[in-house]
gemmi code that builds the backbone of each chain (N, CA, C; Angstrom):
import gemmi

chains = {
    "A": [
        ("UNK", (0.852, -1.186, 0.000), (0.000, 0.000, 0.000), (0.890, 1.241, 0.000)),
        ("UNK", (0.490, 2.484, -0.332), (1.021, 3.675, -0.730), (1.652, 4.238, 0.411)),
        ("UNK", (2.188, 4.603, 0.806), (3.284, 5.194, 2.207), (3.626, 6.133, 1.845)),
        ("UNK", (4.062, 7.531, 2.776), (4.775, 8.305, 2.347), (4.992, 8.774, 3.987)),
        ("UNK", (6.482, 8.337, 4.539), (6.815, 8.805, 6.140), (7.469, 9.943, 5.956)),
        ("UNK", (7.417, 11.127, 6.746), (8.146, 11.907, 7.029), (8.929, 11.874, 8.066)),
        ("UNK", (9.812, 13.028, 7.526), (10.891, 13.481, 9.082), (10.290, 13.449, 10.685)),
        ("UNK", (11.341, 13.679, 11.530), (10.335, 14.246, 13.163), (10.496, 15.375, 12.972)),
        ("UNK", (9.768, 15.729, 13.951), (9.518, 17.122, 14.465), (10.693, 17.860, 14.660)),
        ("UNK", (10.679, 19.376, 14.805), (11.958, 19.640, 14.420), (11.621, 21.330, 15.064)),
        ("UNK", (12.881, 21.664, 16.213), (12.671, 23.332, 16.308), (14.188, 23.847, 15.704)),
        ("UNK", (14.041, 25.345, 15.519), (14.735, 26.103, 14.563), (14.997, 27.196, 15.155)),
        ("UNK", (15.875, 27.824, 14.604), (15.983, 29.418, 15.309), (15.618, 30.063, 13.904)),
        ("UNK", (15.352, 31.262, 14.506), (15.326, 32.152, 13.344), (16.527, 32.244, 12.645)),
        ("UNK", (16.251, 32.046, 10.858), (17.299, 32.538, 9.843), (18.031, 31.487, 9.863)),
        ("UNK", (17.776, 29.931, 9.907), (18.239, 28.967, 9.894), (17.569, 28.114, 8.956)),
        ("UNK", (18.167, 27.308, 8.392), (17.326, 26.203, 7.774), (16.923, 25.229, 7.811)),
        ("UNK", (15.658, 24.454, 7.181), (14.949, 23.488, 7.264), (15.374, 22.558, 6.433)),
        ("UNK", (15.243, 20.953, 6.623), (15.407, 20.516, 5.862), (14.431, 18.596, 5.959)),
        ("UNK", (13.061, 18.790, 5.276), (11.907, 17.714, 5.696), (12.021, 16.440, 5.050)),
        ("UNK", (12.316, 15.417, 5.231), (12.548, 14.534, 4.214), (11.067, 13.582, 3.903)),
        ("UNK", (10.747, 12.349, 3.110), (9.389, 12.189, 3.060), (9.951, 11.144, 1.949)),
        ("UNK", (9.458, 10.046, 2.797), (10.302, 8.458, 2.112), (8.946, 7.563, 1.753)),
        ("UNK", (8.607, 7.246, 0.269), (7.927, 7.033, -0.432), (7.773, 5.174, -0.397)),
        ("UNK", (6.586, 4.605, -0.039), (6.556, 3.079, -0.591), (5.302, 2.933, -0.905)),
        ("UNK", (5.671, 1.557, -1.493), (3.950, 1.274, -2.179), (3.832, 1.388, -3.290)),
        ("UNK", (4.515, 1.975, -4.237), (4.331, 2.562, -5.783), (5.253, 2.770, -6.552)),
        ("UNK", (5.172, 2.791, -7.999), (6.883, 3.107, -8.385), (7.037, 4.586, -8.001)),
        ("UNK", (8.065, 5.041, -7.614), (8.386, 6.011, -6.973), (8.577, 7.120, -8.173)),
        ("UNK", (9.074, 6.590, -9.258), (9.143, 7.546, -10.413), (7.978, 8.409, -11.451)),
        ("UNK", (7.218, 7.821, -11.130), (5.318, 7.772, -11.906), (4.786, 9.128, -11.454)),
        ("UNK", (5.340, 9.217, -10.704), (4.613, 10.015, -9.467), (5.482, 11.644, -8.917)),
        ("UNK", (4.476, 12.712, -8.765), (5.763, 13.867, -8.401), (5.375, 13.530, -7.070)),
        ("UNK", (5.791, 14.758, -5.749), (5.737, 15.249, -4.966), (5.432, 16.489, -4.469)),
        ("UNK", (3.924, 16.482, -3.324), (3.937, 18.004, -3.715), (4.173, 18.288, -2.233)),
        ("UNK", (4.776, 19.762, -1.503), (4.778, 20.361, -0.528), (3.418, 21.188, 0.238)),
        ("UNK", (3.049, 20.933, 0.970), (1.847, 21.733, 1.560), (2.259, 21.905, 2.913)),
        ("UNK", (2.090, 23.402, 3.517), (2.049, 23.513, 4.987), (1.042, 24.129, 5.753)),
        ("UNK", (0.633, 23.857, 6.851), (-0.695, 24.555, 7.675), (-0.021, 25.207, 8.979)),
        ("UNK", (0.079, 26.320, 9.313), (0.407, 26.755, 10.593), (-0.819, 27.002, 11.495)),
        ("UNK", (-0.388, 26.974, 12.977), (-1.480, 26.867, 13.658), (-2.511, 27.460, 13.151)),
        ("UNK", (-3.910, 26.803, 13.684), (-4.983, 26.891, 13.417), (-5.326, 27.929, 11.993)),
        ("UNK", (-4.840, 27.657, 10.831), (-5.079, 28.046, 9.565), (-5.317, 26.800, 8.613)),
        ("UNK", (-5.438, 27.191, 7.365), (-5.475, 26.696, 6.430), (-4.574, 25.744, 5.817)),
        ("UNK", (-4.801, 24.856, 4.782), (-3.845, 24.638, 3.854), (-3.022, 25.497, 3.060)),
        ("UNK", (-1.771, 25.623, 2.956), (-1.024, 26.306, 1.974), (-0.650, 25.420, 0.854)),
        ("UNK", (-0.029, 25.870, -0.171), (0.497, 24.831, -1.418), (1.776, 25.389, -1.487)),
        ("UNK", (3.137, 24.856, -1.067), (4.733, 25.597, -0.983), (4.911, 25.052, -2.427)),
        ("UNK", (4.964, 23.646, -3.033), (5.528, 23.631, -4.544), (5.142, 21.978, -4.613)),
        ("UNK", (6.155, 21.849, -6.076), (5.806, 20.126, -6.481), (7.092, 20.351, -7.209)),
        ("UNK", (7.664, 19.010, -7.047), (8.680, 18.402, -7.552), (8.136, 16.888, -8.591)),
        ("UNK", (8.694, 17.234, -9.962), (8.513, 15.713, -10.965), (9.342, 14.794, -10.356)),
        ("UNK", (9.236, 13.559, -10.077), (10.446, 12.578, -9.346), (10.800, 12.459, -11.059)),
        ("UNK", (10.384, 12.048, -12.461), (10.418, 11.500, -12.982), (11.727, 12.346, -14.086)),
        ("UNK", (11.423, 13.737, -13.777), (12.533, 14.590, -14.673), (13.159, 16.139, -13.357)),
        ("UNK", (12.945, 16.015, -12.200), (13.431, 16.770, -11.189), (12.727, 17.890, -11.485)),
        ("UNK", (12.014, 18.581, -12.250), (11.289, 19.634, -12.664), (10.585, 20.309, -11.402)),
        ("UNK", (10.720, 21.544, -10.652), (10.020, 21.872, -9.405), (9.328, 23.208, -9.708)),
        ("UNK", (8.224, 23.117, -9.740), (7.789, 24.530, -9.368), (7.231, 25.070, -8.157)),
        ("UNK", (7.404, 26.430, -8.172), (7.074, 26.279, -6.522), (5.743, 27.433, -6.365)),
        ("UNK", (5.519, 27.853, -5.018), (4.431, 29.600, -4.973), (5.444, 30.147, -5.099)),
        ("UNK", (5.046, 31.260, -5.305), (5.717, 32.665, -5.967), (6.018, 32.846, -4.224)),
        ("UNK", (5.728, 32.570, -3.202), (5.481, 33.339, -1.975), (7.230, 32.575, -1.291)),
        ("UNK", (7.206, 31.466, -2.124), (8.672, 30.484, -1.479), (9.691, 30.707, -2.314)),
        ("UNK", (9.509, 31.437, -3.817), (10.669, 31.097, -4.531), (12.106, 31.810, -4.201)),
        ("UNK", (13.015, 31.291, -4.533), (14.530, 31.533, -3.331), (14.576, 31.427, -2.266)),
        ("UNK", (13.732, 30.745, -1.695), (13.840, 30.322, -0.111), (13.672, 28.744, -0.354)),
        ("UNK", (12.995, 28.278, -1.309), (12.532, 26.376, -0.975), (13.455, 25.859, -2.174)),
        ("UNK", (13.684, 24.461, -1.861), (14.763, 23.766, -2.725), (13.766, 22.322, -2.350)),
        ("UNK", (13.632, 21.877, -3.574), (12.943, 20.438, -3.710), (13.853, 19.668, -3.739)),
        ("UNK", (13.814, 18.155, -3.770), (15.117, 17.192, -4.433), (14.260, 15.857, -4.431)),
        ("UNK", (14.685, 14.901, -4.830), (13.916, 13.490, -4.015), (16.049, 13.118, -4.877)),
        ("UNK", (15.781, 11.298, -4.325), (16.601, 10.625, -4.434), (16.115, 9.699, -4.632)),
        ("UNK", (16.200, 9.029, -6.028), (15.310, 7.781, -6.409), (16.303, 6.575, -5.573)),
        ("UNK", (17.185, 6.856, -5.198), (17.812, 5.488, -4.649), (17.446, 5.149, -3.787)),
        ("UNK", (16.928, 5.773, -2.899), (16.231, 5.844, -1.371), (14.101, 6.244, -1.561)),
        ("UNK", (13.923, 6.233, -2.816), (12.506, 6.728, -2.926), (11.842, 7.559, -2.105)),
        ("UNK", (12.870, 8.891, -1.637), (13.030, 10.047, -0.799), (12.712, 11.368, -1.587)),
        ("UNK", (11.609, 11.991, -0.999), (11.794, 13.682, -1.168), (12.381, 14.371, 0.198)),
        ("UNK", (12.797, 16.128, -0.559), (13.070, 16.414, 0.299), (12.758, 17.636, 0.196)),
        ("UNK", (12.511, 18.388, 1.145), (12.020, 19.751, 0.935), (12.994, 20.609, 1.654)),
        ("UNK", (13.614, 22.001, 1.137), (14.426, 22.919, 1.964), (13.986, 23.958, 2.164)),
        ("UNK", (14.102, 24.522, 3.060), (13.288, 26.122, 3.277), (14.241, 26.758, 3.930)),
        ("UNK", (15.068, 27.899, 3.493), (15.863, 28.511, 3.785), (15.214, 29.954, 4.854)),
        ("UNK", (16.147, 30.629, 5.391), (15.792, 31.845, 6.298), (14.839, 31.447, 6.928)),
        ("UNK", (14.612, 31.051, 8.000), (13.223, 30.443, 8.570), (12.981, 32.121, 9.770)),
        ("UNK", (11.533, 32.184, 9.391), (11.360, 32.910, 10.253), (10.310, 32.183, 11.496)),
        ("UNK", (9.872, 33.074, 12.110), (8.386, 32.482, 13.471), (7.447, 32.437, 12.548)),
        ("UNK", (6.683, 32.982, 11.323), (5.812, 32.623, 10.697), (5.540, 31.118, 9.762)),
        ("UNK", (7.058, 30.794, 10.061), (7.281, 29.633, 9.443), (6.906, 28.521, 10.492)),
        ("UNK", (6.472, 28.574, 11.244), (6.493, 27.904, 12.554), (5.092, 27.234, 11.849)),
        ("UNK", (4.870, 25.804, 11.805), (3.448, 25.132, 10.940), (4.048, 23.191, 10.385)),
        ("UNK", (2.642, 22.580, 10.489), (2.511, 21.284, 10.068), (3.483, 21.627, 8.090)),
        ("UNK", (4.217, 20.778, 8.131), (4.653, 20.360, 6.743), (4.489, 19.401, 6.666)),
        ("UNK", (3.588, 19.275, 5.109), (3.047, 17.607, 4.832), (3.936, 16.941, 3.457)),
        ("UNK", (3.760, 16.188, 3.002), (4.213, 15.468, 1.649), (3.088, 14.708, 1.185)),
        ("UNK", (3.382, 15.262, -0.298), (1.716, 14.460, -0.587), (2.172, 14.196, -2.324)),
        ("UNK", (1.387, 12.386, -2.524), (1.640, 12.470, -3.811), (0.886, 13.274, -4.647)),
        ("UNK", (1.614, 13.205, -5.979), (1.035, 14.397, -7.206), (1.488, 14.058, -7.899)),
        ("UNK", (0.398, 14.005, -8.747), (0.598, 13.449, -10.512), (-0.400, 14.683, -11.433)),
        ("UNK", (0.540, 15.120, -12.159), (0.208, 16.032, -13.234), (-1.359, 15.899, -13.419)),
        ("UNK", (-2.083, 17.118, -12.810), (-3.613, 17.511, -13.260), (-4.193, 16.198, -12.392)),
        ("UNK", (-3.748, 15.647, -11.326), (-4.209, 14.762, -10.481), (-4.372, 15.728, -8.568)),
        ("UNK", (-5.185, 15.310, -7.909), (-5.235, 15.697, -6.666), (-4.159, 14.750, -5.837)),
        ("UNK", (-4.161, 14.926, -4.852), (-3.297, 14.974, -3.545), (-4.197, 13.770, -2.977)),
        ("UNK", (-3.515, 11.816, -3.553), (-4.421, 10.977, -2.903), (-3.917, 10.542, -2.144)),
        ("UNK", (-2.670, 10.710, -1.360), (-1.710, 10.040, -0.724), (-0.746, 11.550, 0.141)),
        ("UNK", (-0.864, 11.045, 1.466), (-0.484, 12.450, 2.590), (0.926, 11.681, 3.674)),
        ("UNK", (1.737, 12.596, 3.819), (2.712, 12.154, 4.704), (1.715, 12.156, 5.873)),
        ("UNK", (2.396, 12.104, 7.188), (1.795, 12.039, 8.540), (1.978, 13.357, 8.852)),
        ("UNK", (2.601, 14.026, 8.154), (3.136, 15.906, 8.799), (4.324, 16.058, 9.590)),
        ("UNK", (5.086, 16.858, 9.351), (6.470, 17.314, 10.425), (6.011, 18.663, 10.810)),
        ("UNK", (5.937, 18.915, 12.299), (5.723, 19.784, 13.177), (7.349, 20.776, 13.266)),
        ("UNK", (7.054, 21.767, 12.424), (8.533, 22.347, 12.653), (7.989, 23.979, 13.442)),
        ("UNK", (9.033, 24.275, 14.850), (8.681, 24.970, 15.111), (9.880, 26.116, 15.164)),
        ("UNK", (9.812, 27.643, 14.833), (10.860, 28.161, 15.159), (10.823, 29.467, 15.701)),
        ("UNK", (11.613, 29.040, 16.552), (11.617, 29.861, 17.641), (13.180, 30.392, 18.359)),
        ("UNK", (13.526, 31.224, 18.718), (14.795, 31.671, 19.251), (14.640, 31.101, 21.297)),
    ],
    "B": [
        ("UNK", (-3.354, 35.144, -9.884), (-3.590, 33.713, -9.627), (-5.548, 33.668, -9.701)),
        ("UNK", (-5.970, 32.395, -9.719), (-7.031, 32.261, -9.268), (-7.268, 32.080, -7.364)),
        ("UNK", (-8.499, 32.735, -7.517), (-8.666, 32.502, -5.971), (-10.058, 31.897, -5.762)),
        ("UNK", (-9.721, 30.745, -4.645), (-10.913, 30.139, -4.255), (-11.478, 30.305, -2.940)),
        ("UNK", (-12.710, 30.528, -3.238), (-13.617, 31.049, -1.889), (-14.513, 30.168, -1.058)),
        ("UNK", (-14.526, 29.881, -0.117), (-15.798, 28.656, 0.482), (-16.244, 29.756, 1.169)),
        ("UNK", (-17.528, 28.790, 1.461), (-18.685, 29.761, 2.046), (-19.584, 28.057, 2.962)),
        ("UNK", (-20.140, 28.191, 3.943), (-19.475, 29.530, 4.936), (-18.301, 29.281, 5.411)),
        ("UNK", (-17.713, 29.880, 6.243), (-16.473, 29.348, 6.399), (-16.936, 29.031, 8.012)),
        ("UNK", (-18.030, 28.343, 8.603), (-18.137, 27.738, 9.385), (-20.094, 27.288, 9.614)),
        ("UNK", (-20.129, 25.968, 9.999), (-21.391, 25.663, 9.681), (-21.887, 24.595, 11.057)),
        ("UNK", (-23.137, 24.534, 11.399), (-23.637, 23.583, 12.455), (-24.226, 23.216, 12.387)),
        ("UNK", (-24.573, 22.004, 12.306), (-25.945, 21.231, 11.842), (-25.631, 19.646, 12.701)),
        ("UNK", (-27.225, 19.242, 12.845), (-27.452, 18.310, 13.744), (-27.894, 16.935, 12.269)),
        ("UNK", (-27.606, 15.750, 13.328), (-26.810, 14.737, 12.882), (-28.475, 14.307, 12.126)),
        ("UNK", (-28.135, 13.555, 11.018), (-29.081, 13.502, 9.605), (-29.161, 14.355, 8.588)),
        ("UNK", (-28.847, 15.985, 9.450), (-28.962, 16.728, 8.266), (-28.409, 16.657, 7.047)),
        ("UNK", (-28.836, 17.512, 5.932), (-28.405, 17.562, 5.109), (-27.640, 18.820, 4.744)),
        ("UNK", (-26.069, 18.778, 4.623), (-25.378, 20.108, 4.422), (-24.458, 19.953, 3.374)),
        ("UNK", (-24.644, 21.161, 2.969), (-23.831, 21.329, 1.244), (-22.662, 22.941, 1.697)),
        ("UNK", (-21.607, 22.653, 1.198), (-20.365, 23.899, 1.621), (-20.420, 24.281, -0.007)),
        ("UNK", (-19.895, 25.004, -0.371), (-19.622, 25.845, -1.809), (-18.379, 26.347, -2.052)),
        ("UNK", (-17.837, 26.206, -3.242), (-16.727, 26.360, -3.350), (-16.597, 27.405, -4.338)),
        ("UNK", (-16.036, 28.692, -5.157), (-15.945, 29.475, -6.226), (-14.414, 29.586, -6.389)),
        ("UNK", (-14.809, 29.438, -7.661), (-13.425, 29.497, -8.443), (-13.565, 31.374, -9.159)),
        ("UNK", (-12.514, 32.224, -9.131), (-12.307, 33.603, -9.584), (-12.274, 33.048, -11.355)),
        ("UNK", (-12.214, 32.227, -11.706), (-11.894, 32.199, -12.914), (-12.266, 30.219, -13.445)),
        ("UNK", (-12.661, 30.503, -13.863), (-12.963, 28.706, -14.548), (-11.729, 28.051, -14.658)),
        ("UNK", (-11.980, 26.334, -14.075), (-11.269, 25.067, -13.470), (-11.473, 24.377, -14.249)),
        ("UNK", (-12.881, 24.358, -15.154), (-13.182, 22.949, -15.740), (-13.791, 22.163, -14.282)),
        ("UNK", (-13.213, 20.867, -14.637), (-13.629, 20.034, -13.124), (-12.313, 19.698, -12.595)),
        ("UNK", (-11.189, 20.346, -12.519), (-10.594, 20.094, -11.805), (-10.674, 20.513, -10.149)),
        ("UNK", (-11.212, 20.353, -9.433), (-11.624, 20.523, -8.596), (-11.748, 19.373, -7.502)),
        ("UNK", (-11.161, 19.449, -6.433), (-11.049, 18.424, -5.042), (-11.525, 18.639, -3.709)),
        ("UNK", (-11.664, 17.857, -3.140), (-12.580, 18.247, -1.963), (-11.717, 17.528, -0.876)),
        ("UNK", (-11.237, 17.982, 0.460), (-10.461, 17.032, 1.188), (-11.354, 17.149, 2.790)),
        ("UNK", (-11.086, 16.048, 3.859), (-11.577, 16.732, 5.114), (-10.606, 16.376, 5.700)),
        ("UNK", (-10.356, 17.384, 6.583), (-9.345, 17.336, 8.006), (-9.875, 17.168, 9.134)),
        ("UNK", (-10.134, 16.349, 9.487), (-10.489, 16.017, 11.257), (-9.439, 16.714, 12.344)),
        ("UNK", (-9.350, 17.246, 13.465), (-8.663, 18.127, 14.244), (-7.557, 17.195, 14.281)),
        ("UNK", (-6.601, 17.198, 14.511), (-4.904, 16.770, 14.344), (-4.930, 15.793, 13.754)),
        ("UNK", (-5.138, 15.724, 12.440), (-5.354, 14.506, 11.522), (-4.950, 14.977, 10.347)),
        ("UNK", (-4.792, 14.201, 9.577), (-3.855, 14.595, 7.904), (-5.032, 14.776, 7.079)),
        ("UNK", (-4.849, 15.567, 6.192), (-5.835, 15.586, 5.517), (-6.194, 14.266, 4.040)),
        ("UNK", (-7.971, 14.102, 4.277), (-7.865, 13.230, 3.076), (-8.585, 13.692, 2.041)),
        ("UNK", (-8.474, 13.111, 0.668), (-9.319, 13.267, 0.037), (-10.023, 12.640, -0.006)),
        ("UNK", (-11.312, 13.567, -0.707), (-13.086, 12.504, -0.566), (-13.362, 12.461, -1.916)),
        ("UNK", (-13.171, 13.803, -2.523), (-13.835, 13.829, -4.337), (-12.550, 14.695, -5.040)),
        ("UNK", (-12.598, 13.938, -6.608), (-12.047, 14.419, -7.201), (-12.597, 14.652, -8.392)),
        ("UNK", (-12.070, 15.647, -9.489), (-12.671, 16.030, -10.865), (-13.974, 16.248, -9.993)),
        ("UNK", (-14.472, 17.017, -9.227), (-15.486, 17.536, -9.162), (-16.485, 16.782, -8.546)),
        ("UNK", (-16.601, 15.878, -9.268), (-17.863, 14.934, -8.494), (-17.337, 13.192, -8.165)),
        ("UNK", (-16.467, 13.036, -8.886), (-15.795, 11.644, -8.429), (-15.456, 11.131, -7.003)),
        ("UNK", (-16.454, 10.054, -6.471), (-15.857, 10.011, -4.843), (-14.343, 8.713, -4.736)),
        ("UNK", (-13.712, 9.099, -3.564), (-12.532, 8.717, -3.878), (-12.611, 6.971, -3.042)),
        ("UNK", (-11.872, 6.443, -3.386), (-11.977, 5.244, -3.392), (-12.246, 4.970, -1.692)),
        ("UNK", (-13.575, 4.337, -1.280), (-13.095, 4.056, 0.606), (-14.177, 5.219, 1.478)),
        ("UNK", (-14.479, 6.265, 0.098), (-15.280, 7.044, 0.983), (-16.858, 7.000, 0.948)),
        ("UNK", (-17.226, 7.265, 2.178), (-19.098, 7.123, 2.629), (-19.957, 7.533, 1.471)),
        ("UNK", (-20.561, 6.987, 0.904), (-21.509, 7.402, -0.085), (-22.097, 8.544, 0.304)),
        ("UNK", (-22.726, 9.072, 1.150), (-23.342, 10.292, 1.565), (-22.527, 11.403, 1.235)),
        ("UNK", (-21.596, 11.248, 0.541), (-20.200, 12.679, 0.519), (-20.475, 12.504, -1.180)),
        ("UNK", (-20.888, 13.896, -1.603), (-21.253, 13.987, -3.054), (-20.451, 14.915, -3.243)),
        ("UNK", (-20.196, 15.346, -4.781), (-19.685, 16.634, -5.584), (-20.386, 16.868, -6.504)),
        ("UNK", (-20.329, 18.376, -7.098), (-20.893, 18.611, -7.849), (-20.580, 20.350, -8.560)),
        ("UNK", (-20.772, 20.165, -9.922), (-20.307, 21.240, -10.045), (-19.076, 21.586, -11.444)),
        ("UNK", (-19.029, 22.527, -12.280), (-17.916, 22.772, -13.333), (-17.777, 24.292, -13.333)),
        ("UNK", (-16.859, 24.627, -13.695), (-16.565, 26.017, -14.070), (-15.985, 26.336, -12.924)),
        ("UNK", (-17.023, 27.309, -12.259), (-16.169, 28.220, -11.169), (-17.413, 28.016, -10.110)),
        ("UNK", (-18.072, 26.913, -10.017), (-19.201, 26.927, -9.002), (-19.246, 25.550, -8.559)),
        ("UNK", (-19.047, 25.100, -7.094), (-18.489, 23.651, -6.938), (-19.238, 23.943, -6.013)),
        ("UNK", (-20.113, 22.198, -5.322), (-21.025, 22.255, -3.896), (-20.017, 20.686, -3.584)),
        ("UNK", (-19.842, 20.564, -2.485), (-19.951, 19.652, -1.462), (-20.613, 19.090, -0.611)),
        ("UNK", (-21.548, 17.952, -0.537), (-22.561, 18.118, -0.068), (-22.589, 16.538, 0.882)),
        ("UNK", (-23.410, 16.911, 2.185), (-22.874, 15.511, 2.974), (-24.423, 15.677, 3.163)),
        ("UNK", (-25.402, 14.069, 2.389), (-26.950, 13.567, 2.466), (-27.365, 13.774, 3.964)),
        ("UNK", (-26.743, 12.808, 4.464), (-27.397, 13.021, 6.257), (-25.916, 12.500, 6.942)),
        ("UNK", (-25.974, 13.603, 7.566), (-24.724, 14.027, 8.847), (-24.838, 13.191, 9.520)),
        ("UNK", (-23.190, 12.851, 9.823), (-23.350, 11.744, 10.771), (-21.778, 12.410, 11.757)),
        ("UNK", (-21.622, 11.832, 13.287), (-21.115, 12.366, 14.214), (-19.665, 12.391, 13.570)),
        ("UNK", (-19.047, 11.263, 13.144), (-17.545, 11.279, 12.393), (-17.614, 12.480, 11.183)),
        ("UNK", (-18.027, 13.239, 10.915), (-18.046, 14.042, 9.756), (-17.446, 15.650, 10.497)),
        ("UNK", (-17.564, 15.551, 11.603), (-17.274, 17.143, 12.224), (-15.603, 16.801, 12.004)),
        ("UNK", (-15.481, 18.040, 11.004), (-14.068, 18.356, 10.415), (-14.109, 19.607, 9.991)),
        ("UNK", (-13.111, 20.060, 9.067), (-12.581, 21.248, 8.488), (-12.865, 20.762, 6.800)),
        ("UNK", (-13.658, 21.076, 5.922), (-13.129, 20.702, 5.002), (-12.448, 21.837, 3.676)),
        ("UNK", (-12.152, 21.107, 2.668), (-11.247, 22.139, 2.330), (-11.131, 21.819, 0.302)),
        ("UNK", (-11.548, 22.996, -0.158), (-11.995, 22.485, -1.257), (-10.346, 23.021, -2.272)),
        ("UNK", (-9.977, 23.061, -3.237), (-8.462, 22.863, -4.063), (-8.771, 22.530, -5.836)),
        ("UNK", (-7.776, 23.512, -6.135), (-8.105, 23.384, -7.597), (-6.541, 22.954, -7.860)),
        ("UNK", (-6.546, 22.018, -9.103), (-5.125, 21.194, -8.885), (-5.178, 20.984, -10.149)),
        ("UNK", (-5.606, 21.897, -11.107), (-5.133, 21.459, -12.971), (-3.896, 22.941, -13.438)),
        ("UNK", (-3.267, 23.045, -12.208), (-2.052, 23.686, -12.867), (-1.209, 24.898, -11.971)),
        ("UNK", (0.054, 24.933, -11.855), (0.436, 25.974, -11.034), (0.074, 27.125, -10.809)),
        ("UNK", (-0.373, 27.716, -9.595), (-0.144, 27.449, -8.163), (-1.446, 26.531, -8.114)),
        ("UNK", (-1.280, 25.680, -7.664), (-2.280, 24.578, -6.322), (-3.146, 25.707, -5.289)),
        ("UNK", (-4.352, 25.717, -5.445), (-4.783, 26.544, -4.041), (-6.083, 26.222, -3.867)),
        ("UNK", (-5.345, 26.277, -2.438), (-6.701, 25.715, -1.564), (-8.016, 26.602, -1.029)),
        ("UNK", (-9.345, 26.395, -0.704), (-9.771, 27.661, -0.239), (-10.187, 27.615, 1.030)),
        ("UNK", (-10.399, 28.270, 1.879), (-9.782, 28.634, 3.239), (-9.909, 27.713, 4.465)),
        ("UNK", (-10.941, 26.605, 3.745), (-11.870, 25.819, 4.754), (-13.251, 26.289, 5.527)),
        ("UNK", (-13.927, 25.221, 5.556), (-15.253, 25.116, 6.151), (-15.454, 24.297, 7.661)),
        ("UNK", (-15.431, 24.841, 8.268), (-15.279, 24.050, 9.732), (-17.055, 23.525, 10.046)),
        ("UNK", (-16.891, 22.531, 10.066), (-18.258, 21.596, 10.189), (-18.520, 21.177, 11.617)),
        ("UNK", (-19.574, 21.551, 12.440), (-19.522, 20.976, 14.032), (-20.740, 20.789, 13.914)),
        ("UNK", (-21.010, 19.758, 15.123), (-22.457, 19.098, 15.294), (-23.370, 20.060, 16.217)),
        ("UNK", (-24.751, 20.145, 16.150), (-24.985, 21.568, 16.850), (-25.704, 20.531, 17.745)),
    ],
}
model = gemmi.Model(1)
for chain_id, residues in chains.items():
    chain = gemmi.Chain(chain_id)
    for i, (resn, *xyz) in enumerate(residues, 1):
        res = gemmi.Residue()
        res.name, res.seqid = resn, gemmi.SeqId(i, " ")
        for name, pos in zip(("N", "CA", "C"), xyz):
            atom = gemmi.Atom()
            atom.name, atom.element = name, gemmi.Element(name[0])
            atom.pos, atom.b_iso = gemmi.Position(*pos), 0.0
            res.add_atom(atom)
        chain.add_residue(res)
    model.add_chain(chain)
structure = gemmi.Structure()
structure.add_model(model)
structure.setup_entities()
């Protein structure tokens, strides 16, 4: 069946970086992108970006670009998400979720709780 | 970007009822259009996709409906496991966005 584990939980200081990993089973790992979503307390879903596993292709929100770095590693059937300069607003659930081109989000990590704080 | 709006963005209704959330798209989706629910510290799942498609595993009472820029979500008769957040998403092309959520409680 479809898996996708994430990192633990994780605190930060300000202006430091993140780095979420999100280890894929169940499926060919290549078929399939990866997309980033985060929720900070009691808000919404956000959409941070998607990575193609199949050609590395990432696009991201306009709201992350030069701050987030996608990657996966097909050897390990691993994504990874980077988020540079972390501020306290960054403080929120990061999920991993599969994504396939003009497909929804049918498959969810468990979430990494990253909090940052000085 | 397009922006998506739910309405209401919070609702109460007692268990049988029948409740429908709404979703608007600023600009036409086609049916790309998804529907997910979040239960309070729980991951989110999906229920419908392309608009009205229910997703594999989920309660028949959880419908979609809807093309363009006018999407309903609609749960036949409420039942106590249904009090969540739900959260409707248009996903046929960059940026992904979600709209703000509908918080569902039993009155």
């Amino acid at each position: 069946q479809v898996h996708l584990e994430q990192s633990g939980a994780e605190v930060k200081q300000p202006g430091a970086s993140l780095k979420v990993s999100c280890k894929a089973s169940g499926y060919t790992f290549s078929s399939y992108g990866i997309s980033w979503v985060r929720q900070a307390p009691g808000q919404g879903l956000e959409w941070m970006g998607w990575i193609s596993v199949y050609n590395g292709k990432t696009k991201s929100a306009q709201k992350f670009q030069g701050r987030v770095t996608m990657t996966t590693d097909t050897s390990t059937t691993t994504a990874y998400m980077e988020l540079g300069s972390l501020r306290s607003d960054d403080t929120a659930v990061y999920y991993c979720a599969r994504w396939g081109w003009n497909d929804p989000f049918d498959y969810w990590g468990q979430g990494t709780l990253v909090t940052v704080s000085s | 970007d397009i922006q998506m709006t739910q309405s209401p963005s919070s609702l109460s209704a007692s268990v049988g009822d029948r409740v429908t959330i709404t979703c608007r798209a600023s600009q036409g989706i086609s049916n790309y259009l998804a529907w997910y629910q979040q239960k309070p510290g729980k991951v989110p799942r999906l229920l419908i996709y392309a608009a009205s498609t229910l997703q594999s595993g989920v309660p028949s009472r959880f419908s979609g409906s809807g093309s363009g820029t006018d999407f309903t979500l609609t749960i036949s008769s409420l039942q106590p496991e249904d009090v969540a957040t739900y959260y409707c998403q248009k996903y046929n092309s960059a940026p992904i966005i979600f709209g703000q959520g509908t918080r569902l409680e039993i009155k």
